[in-house]
N, C-alpha and C positions, 0 to 999 in steps of 0.2 A: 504493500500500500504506500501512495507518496508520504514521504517524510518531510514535511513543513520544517520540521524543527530542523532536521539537519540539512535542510537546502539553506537553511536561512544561515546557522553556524561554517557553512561551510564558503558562505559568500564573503561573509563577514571576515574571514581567516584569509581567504582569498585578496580582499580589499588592501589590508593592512601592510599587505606588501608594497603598496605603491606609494612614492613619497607626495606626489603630487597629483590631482587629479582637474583636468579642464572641461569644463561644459559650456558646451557652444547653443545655446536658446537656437532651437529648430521645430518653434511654431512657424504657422502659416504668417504672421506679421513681419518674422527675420528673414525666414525664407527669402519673403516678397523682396526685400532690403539686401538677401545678398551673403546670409548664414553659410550657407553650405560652400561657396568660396571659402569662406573665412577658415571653416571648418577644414578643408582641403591645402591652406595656405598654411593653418597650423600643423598641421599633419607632416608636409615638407619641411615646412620651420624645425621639428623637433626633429624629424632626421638627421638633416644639416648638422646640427647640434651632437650628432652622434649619441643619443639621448634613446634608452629602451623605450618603446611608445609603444602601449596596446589600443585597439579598441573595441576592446570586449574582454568581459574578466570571466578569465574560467575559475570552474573550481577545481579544489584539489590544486592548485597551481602555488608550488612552495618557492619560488623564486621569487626574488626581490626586482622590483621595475619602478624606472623613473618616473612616467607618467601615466593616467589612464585617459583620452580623450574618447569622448563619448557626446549625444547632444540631447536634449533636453526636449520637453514638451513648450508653451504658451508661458513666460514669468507675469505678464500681465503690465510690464511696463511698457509698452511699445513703441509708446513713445520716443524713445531713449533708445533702440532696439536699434540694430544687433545686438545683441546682450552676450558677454562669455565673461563666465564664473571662472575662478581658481581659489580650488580647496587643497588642502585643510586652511588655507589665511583667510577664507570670506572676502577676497578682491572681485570687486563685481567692474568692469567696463562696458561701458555703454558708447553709444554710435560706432562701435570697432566697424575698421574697414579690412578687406581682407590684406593690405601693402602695411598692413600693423603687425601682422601676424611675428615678423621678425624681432620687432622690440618685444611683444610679447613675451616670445621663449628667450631671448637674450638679457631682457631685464627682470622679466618677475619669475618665471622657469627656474631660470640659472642662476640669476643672483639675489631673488628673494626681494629686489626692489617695487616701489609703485610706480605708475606712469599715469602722473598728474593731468596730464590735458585727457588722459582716455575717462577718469573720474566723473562720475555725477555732481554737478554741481548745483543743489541748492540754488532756485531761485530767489527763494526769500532774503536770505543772508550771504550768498557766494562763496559756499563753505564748499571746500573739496570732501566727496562722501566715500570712506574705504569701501563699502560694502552696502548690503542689505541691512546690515544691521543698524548705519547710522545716517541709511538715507527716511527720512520723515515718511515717504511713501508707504514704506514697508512699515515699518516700526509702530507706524501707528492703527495698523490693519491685526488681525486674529486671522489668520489663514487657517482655516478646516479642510474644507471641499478643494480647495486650491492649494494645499501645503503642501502636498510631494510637485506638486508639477511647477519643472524648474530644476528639481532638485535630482530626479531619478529618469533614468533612460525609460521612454515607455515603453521601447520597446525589448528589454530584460525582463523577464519575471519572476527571476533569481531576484533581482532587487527589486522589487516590488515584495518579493518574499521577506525579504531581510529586511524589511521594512514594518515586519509584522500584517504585509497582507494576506489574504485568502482564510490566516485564524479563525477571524469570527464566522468566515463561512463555513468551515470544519467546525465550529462549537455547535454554529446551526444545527446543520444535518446531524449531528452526533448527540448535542447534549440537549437539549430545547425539543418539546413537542411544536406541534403548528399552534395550538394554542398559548402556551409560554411568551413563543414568537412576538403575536400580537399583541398579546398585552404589555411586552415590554416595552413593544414599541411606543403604544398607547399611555404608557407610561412616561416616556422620552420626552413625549410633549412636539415630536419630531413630524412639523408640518411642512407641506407641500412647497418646494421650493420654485413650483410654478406656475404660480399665478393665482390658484384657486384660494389655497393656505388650508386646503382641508387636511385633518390629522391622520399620518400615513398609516399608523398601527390601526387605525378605523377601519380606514378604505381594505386591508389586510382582511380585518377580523369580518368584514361583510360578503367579503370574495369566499376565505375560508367556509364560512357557513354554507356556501353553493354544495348540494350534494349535486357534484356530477362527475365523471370520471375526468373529462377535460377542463385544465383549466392553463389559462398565461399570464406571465410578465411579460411587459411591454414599457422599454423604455424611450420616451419620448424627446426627443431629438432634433425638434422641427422646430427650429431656435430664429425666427422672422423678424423681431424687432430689428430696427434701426440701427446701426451701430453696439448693437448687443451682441456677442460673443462667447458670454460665460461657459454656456454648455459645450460650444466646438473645443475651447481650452481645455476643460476635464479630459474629450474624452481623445484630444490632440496630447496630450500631459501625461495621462492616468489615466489609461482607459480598462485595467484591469480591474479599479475601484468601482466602478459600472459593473460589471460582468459580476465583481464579488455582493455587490447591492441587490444586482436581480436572481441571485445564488438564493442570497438568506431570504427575498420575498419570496420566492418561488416555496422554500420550505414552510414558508409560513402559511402558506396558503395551499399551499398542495399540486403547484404547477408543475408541469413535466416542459414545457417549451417557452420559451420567450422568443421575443423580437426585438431590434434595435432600431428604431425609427430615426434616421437620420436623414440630413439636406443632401443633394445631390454636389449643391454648392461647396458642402465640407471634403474635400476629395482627401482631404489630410488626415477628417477626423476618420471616413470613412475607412480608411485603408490599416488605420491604429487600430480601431474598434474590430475590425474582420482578424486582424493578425493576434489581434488578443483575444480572442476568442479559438481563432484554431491552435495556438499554443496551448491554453487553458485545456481542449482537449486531448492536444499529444500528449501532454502532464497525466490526466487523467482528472482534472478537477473537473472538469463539465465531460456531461457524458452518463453512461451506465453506472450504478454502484457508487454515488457521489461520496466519497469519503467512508467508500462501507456502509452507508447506512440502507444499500437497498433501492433506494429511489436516483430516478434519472431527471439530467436538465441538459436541455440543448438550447443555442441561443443562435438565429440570424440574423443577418443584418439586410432590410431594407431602407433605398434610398427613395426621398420625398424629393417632389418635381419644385420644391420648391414656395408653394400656395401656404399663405399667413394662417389661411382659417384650419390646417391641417395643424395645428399646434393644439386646435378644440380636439376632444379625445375624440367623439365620436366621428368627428371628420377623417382622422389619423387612420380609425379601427376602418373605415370602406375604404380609405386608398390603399392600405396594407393588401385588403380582401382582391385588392385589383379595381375598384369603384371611384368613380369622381368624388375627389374630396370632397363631400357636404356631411352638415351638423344634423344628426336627428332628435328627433325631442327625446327627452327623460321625463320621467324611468321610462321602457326599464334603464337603471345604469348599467354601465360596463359590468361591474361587479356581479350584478342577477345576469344581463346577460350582453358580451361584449365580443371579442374578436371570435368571429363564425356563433355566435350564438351561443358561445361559451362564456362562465366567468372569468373576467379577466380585471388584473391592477394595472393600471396606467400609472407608472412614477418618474416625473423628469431625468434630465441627468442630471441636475445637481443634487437632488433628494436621495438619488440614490447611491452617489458618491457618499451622502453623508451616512448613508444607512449602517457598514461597518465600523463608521467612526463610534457610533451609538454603541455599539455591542462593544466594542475594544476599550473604549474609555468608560464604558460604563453610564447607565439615569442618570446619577446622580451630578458626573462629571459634567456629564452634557447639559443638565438643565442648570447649572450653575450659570452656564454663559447665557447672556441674552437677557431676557423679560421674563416674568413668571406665564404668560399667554404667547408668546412667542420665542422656547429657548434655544438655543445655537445662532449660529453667523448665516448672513447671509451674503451674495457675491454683487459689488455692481458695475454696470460697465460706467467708470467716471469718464463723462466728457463736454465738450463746451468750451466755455470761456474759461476756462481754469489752468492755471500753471502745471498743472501733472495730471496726464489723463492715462486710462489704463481698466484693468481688473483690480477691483478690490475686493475684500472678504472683511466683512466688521460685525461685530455682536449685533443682534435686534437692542435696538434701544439708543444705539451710536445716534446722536443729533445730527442734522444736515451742516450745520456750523463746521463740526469737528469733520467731516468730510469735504467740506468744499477748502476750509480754511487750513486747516493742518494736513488732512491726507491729500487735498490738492496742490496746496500752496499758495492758496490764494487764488482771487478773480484778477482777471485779464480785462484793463478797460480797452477800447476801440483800437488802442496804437500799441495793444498787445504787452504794456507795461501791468505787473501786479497792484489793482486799486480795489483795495475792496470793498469802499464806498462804492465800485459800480457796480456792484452785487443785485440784480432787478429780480430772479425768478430764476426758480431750478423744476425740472420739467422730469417727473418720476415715472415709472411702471409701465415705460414703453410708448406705446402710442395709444396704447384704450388709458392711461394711466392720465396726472392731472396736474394743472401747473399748479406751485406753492411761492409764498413770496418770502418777503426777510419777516416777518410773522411768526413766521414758522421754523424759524432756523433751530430754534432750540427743542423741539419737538420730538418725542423717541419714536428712533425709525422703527414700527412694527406693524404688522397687519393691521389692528385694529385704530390705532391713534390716525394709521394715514386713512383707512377707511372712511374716520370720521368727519374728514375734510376733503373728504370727495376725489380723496387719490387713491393709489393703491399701488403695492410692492410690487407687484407683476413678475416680470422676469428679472427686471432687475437692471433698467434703463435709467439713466442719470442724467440731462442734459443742463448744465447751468450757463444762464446766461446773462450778459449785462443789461447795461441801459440802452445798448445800440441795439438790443432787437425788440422787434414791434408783435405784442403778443398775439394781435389780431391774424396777422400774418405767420403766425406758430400754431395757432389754432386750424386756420387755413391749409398749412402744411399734415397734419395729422390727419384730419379729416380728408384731405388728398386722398393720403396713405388705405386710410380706412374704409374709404369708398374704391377703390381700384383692388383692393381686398377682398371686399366682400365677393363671399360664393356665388349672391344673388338666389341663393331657393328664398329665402323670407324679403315679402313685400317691404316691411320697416325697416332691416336695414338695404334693400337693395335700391329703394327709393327716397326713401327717409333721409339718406344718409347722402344720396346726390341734390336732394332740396338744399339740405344743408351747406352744401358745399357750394352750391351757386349761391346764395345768401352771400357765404362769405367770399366769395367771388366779389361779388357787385357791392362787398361794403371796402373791398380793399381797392377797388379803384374807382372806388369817391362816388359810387353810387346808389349807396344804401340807404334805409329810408328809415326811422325809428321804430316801424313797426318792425321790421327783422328781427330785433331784439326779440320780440314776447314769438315772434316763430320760430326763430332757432332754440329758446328755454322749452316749445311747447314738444315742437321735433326731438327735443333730447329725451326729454322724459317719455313721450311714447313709442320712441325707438328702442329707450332703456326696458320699458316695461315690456312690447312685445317681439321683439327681435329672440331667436329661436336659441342660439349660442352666446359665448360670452362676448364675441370679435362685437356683437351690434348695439350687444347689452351697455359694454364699458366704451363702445365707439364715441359716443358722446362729451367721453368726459372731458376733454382739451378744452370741447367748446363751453362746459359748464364749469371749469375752474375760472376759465378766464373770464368768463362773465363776470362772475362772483369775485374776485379781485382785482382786473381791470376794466370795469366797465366801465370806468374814464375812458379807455384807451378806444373801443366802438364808440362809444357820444363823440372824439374827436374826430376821427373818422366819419362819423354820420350826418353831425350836425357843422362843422367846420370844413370840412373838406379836408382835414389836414393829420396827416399821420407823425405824432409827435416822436417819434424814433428815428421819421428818416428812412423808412424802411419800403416803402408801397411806393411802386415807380410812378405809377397815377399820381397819387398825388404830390407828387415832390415838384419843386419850383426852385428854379436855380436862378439867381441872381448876381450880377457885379457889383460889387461894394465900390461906387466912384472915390471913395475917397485914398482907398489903397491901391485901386489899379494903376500901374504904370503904362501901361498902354505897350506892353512887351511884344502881345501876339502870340502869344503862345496858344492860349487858349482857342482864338479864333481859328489858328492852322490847325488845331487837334477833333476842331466842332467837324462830324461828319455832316449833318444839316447842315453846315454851313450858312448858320443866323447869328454867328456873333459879328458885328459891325464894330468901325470904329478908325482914329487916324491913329497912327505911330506916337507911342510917347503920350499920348490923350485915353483917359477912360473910357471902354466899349461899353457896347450894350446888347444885351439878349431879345431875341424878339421871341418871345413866348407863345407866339402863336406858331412856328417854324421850330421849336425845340422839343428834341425828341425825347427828353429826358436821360439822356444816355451817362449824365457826369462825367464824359470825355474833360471837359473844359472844369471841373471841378477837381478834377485829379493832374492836370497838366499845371494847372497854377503855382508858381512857387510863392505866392505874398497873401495867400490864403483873402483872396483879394476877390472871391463866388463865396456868396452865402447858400444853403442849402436845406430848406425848410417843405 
């Protein structure tokens, strides 16, 4: 039978050999930037060097080696990205190009030094940062769901072993009935990290109840938001934390089969998640006879075309079946009856990354962190106007303050300096999710507090912005989103939700009428109420935050003609201040209309009836000499 324990000792023994080990960050973000050069420059660089170089650690392997290069899953700074680690010292470099690779093994390899310009620096203070440990990004985060990824090759599951994974899926099947299962989970407190926030040990314990012979896990993978990423990280990073999360639901509920719903888009994650799953069988961890206990689990992986509303389970469960992705009403649920008419658990991939953390650290550990109604971290994707954007993972409860301000670095006013007086509005939970202002900054981030304000956790989308953007035009933007989404089976959100969106159409360029107001509130609310899935239910909500907090910003807009950001090309009106024009010409040669007039060395003039709005002539001006309202 596999031996956990001694793959994990024998890794470990294996490791200790090597003085130095480098990791090259080989998500799809480095990638994209240029990793795998880097990774291959290293690799000659340590040659050169005449330097023993593996990359791959066997076991049993009693020789001693200088280095071990290997690359890494998604760190979550991408920012900053190339990213390559050097351990045991914790040197983390950021923006590395692969023509570094040489200083790299010549100064830090060989002789144990730093290379200051390759360091993170600190926007706030301009402080050089050795590592993860002393950059504020990290330090100020709880890494759970996201802790090994970065840190362990995903694609070894020797370390992934050594790491203490696959254990709690061996306690599973061995020591735990399906009932124990559930209720520990239910105990945990360990809710849905997708959107809905229902309690996973629940959703467990209502599937288990299914007397049928078939039942599945299904992990959901069809990760749509905007700029959202978390789930393709896990299972780019750690994707045998996946496969060991739908191990222990499966015992818990009694499944013999799962599925891995993934984007088609994820070709990185796709290719981690299928290889970690057919190793997990050569091992013999999935498969016949799971750990001796008797019972079987097999896991494949399907790829999604892509469609927002395939992230609703029941949409996910027909395009699995082969069926155009649409939402059917409930009940029955998944759970009485789901993929083929079977019960089935739908659990994200971050929920079920976290599912072994639960059994390994134990209730008690786990409900420590967080809120008493929401315990453990959850991941967000930080981005916007903020000095450091990326993946992060923080306790429920973490304020927006302490994430915009410390785990970001601060807000970014217009000319991209740190001000964070221009702090306007941070935009949560995706696109069904809801703007929040400086109001709310100290507020603990959890299901239910954000619930109460008309936001909600979602997947785990963070957008903050300044005062340079026009919320009208942000509402505008999701509601795009959410209508070009929609499946279209249900009337409310297939038209509801296109009313809406010519509304704000015709109020962002200066045509809107005061009535729109009370028809956009009415369309929210009975698109919220009968819209069939959640994509129609929470479609709304962009436009009901903003109303509800800037509904200054519509009256400017409706009754002024005038978009106080700056933002809505309709209405913007660009003007020559006579008093500072020098009469350069710049501006006139840049105007494509060509309607600025005017003599040499004399103040011009716009003719407003001939300008296209373009700010050609607002951005050519050196004397800040066009005003822009």
């Amino acid at each position: 039978m596999l031996n956990l324990d001694q793959i994990k000792k024998d890794y470990q023994e294996a490791l200790a050999h090597y003085k130095k080990r480098i990791v090259v960050c080989a998500g799809t973000g480095c990638i994209a930037n240029g990793s795998l050069k880097i990774y291959s420059a290293l690799k000659d660089s340590l040659a050169m060097h005449s330097l023993d170089v593996s990359i791959e650690l066997k076991a049993h392997d009693e020789h001693d080696h200088d280095v071990l290069i290997s690359g890494s899953g998604c760190q979550g700074f991408c920012q900053v990205g190339p990213l390559v680690t050097v351990e045991p010292d914790g040197v983390l470099y950021a923006h590395v190009k692969p023509e570094d690779a040489d200083e790299i093994v010549g100064q830090t390899i060989v002789q144990g030094k730093l290379i200051d310009r390759l360091l993170y620096v600190n926007p706030a203070d301009g402080r050089h940062c050795k590592g993860a440990g002393d950059i504020p990004f990290y330090t100020r985060q709880k890494r759970t769901a996201l802790k090994e990824c970065g840190h362990l090759d995903p694609e070894n599951v020797n370390e992934y072993i050594s790491h203490g994974g696959y254990f709690a899926a061996r306690d599973a099947y061995q020591k735990y009935s399906a009932e124990e299962l559930c209720k520990l989970y239910q105990d945990s407190g360990l809710r849905g990290r997708g959107g809905g926030g229902f309690s996973t040990g629940l959703k467990w314990e209502l599937t288990r109840r299914q007397v049928n012979e078939k039942k599945y896990i299904v992990c959901n993978g069809d990760e749509g938001d905007p700029g959202a990423f978390m789930d393709r990280s896990i299972l780019e990073g750690n994707p045998h934390s996946v496969v060991e999360g739908m191990m222990i639901a499966a015992a818990a509920v009694g499944a013999d089969e799962g599925y891995v719903y993934v984007r088609m888009e994820y070709p990185l994650a796709c290719t981690r998640i299928r290889k970690a799953i057919s190793v997990a069988e050569e091992l013999g961890i999935l498969g016949d006879n799971v750990f001796g206990s008797g019972k079987s689990f097999r896991i494949s992986v399907v790829e999604g075309a892509g469609a927002f509303v395939c992230g609703e389970e029941t949409a996910l469960l027909a395009s699995i079946e082969g069926k155009r992705g649409m939402p059917n009403p409930k009940p029955p649920f998944p759970a009485e009856s789901g993929l083929y008419g079977k019960p089935t658990v739908i659990n994200n991939v971050e929920t079920l990354a976290l599912v072994p953390v639960v059994m390994r650290e134990g209730v008690e550990a786990f409900r420590k962190v967080g809120v008493a109604k929401s315990p453990g971290t959850k991941t967000f994707a930080l981005t916007g106007h903020v000095a450091n954007t990326g993946l992060i993972e923080v306790p429920f409860g973490t304020t927006l303050r302490q994430i915009i301000f410390e785990i970001g670095g601060g807000v970014l006013d217009k000319d991209g300096k740190i001000n964070n007086e221009a702090f306007k509005a941070v935009q949560i939970g995706g696109p069904s999710g809801g703007c929040l202002t400086r109001e709310h900054l100290d507020m603990s981030l959890d299901y239910d507090s954000l619930g109460a304000v008309g936001a909600m956790v979602g997947s785990g989308g963070l957008v903050v912005m300044n005062d340079s953007s026009c919320m009208v035009k942000i509402a505008h933007f999701f509601m795009s989103f959410i209508q070009n989404e929609s499946c279209g089976k249900c009337t409310f959100c297939r038209i509801g939700t296109r009313r809406m969106l010519e509304i704000l159409t015709r109020i962002t360029e200066g045509k809107g009428v005061l009535e729109d107001i009370d028809r956009l509130e009415e369309l929210s609310v009975n698109i919220n109420k009968a819209s069939l899935c959640g994509l129609g239910q929470t479609g709304p909500n962009s436009v009901l935050t903003t109303l509800r907090y800037f509904k200054h910003e519509y009256l400017a807009h409706i009754e002024e003609k005038r978009c106080p950001a700056g933002v809505c090309t309709a209405l913007l009106r660009y003007e020559i201040i006579p008093e500072k024009c020098i009469g350069c010409t710049a501006c006139a040669r840049k105007c494509p209309a060509q309607c600025i007039t005017g003599t040499v060395k004399q103040p011009h003039v716009i003719d407003q009836d001939k300008c296209i709005k373009c700010g050609s002539c607002y951005k050519a001006c050196k004397f800040n000499a066009i005003s822009k309202g």
